[in-house]
Every structure is written in C-alpha cells, then in structure tokens.
ChimeraX commands (.cxc) that place a marker at each C-alpha (Angstrom):
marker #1 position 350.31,197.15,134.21 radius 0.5
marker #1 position 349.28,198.67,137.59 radius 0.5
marker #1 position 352.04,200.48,139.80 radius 0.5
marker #1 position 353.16,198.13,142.91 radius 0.5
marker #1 position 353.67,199.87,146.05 radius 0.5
marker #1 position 356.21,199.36,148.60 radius 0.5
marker #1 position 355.35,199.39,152.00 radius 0.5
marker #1 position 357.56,198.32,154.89 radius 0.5
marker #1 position 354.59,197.23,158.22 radius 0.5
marker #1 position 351.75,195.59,157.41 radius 0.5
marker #1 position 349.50,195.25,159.74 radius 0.5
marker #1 position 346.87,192.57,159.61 radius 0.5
marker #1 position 344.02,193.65,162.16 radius 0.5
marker #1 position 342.25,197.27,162.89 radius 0.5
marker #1 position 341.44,196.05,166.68 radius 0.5
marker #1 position 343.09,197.73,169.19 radius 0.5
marker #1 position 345.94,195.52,168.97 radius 0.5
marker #1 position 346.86,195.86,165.31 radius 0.5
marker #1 position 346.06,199.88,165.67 radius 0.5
marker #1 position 348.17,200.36,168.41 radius 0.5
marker #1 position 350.80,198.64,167.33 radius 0.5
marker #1 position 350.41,201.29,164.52 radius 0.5
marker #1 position 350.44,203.97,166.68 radius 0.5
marker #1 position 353.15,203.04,168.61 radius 0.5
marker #1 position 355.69,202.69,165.67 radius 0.5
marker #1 position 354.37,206.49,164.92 radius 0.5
marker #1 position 355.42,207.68,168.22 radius 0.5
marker #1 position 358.58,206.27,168.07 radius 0.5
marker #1 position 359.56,207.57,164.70 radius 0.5
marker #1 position 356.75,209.89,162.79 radius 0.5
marker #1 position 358.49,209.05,159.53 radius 0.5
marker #1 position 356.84,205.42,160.16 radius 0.5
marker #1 position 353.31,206.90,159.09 radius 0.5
marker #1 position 353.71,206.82,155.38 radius 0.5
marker #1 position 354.94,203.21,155.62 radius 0.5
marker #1 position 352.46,201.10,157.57 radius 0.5
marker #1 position 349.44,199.99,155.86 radius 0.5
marker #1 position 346.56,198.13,158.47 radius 0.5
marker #1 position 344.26,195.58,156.53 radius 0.5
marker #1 position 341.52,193.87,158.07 radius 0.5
marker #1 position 338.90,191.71,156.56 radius 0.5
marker #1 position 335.57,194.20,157.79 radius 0.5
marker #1 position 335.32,197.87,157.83 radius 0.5
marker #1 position 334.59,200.14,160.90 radius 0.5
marker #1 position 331.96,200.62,162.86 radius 0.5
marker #1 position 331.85,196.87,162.88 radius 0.5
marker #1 position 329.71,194.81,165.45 radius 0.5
marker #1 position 332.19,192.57,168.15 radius 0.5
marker #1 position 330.42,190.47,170.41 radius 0.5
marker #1 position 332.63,190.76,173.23 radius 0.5
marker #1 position 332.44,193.51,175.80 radius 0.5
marker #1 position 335.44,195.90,175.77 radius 0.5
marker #1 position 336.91,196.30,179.47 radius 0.5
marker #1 position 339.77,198.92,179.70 radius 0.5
marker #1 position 342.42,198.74,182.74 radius 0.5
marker #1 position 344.28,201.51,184.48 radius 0.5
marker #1 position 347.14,200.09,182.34 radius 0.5
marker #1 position 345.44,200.19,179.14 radius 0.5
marker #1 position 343.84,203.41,180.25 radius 0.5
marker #1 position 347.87,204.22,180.50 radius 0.5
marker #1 position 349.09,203.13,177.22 radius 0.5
marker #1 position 345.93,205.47,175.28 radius 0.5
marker #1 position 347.65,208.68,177.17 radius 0.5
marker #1 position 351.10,207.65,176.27 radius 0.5
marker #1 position 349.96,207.97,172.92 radius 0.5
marker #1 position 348.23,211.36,173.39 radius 0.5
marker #1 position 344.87,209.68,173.69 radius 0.5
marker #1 position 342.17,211.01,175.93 radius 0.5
marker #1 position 338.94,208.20,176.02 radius 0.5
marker #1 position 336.20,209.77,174.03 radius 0.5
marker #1 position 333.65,207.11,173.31 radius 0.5
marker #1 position 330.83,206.24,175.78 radius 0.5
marker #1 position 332.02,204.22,178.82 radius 0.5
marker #1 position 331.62,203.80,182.52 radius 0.5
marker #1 position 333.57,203.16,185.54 radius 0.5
marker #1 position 333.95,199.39,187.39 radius 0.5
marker #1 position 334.64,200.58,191.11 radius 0.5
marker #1 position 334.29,196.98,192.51 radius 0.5
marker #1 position 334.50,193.52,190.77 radius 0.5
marker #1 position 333.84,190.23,193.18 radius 0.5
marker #1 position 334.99,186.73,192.09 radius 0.5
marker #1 position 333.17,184.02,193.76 radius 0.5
marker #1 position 334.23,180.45,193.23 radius 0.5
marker #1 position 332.50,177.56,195.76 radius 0.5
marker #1 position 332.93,179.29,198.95 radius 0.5
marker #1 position 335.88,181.38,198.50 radius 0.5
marker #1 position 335.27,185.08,197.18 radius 0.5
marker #1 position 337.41,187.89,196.15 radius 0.5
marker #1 position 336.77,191.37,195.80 radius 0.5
marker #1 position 338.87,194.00,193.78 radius 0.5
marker #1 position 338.34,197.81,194.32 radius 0.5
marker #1 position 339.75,200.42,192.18 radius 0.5
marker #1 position 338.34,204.36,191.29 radius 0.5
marker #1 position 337.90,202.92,188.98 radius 0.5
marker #1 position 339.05,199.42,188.60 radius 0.5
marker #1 position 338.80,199.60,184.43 radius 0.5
marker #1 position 336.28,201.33,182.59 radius 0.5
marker #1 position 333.98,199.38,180.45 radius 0.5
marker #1 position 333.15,200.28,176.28 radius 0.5
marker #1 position 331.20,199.30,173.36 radius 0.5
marker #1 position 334.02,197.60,171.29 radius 0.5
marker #1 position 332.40,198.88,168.33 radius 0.5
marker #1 position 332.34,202.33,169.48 radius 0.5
marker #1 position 336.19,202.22,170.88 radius 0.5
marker #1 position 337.54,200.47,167.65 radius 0.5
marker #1 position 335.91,202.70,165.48 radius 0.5
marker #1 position 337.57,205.60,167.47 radius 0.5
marker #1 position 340.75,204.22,167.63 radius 0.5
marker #1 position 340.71,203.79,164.35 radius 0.5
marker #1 position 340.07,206.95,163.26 radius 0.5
marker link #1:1,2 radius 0.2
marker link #1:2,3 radius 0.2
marker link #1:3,4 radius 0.2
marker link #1:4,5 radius 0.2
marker link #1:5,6 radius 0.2
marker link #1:6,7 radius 0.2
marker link #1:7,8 radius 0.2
marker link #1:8,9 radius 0.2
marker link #1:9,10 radius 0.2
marker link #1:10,11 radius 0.2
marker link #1:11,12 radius 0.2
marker link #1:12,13 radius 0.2
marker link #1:13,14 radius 0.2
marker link #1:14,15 radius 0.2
marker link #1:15,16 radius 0.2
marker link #1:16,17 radius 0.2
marker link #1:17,18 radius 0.2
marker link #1:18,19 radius 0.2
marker link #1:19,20 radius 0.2
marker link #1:20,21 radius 0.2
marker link #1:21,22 radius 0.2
marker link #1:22,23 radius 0.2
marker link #1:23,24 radius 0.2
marker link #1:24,25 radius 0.2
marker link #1:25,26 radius 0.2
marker link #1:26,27 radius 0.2
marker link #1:27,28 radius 0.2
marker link #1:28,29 radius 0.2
marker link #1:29,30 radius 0.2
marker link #1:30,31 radius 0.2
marker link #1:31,32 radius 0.2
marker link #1:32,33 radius 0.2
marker link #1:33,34 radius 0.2
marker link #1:34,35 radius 0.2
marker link #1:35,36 radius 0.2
marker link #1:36,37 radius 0.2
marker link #1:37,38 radius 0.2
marker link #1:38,39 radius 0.2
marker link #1:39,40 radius 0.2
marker link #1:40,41 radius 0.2
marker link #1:41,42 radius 0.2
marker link #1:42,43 radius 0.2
marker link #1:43,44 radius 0.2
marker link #1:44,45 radius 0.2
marker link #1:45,46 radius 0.2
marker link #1:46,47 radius 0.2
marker link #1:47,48 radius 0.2
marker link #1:48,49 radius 0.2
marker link #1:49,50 radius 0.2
marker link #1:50,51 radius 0.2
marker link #1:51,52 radius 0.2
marker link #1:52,53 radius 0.2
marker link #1:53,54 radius 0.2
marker link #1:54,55 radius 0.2
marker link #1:55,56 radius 0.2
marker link #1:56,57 radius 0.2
marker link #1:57,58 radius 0.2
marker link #1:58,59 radius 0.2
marker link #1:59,60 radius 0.2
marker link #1:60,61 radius 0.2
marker link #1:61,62 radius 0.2
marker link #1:62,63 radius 0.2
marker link #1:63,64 radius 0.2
marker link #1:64,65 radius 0.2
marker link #1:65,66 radius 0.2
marker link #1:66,67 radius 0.2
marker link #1:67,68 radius 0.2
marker link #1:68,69 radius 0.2
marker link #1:69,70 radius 0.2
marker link #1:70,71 radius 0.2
marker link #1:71,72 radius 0.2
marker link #1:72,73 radius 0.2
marker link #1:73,74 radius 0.2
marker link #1:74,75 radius 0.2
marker link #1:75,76 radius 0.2
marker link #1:76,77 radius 0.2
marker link #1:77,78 radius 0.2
marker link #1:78,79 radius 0.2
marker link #1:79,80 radius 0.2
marker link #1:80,81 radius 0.2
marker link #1:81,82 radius 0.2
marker link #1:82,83 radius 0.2
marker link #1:83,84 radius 0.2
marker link #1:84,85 radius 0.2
marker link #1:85,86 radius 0.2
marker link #1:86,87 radius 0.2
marker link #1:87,88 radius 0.2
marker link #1:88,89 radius 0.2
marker link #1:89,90 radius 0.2
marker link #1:90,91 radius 0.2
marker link #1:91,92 radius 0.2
marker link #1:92,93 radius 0.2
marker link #1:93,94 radius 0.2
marker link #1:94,95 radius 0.2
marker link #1:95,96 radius 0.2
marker link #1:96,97 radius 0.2
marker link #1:97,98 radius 0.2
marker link #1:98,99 radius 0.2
marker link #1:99,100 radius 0.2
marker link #1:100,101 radius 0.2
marker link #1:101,102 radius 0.2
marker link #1:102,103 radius 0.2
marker link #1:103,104 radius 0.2
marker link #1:104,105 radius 0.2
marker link #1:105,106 radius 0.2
marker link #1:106,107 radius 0.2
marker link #1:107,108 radius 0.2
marker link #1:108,109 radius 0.2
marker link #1:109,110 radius 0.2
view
C-alpha cells in the first residue's frame, strides 16, 4: 500500500496565474512552501501561442515578490488603437514590456 500525502493548496496550473498564486501564499507565510503542490497537465519549457505582454502593474506584483525580469523582453513605449475614424494613443516608458510566454513561464516557474 503506497503512503498518501497530505497537502493543504493545490494548485491546478504552472502559468503565471497558478505560480503566483503560489508565490504569494509563500510571502505571506514561508511555512506555506512545504504545503502547496502546483499540477499542470504539460511540463516547462512548454510552447503557448499567445504573446506574453507585461504591465507596469504586473511588472509591480514580480518585485513585490522579490522578482527582477530575467528572460528576454522589450519595451512598448507607444500603443495606438484605431477603430473607424477614432484613434487612441497610449504612451508609457515603457507602457508594458513584451515576453516569450514560454520563456517567462518557464522562469517563473523555476
């Protein structure tokens, strides 16, 4: 008979949601990191589709948790919206930073 564990978090996800969420409980209480466990159905470096846009606020959240950017990535200083004839503009140094999602999860994973 094999030996169950107990655990008390499980998270279901290693994207930057499920690993922050991680993370965060850490913070708050290091006695936490002995009692999540993250699952997720594919292992890291993993391919995502999407693009991976970071904002100031997200840029934020990474140094409240002691986390300076390391993976490749590159500054959006301007961003335009155009929509019939209206068009908006959005400036920022810089507005958010742009990643390879399989590059930053991989990171933030590890």
């Amino acid at each position: 008979m094999s030996e169950v564990e107990t655990i008390d978090v499980l998270i279901v996800g290693s994207g930057p949601s499920g690993t922050s969420t991680a993370l965060h409980l850490i913070k708050s209480d290091p006695a936490w990191a002995g009692r999540i466990v993250i699952v997720d159905k594919a292992t890291h470096p993993r391919e995502k589709l999407c693009g991976g846009g970071i904002t100031h606020l997200g840029q934020n959240v990474l140094a409240d948790l002691g986390l300076a950017l390391e993976p490749r990535n590159f500054e959006v200083k301007e961003a335009r919206l155009l929509y019939h004839d209206k068009s908006y503009s959005f400036f920022g140094n810089p507005l958010f930073r742009i990643v390879r999602r399989d590059e930053f999860d991989y990171w933030l994973v590890g």
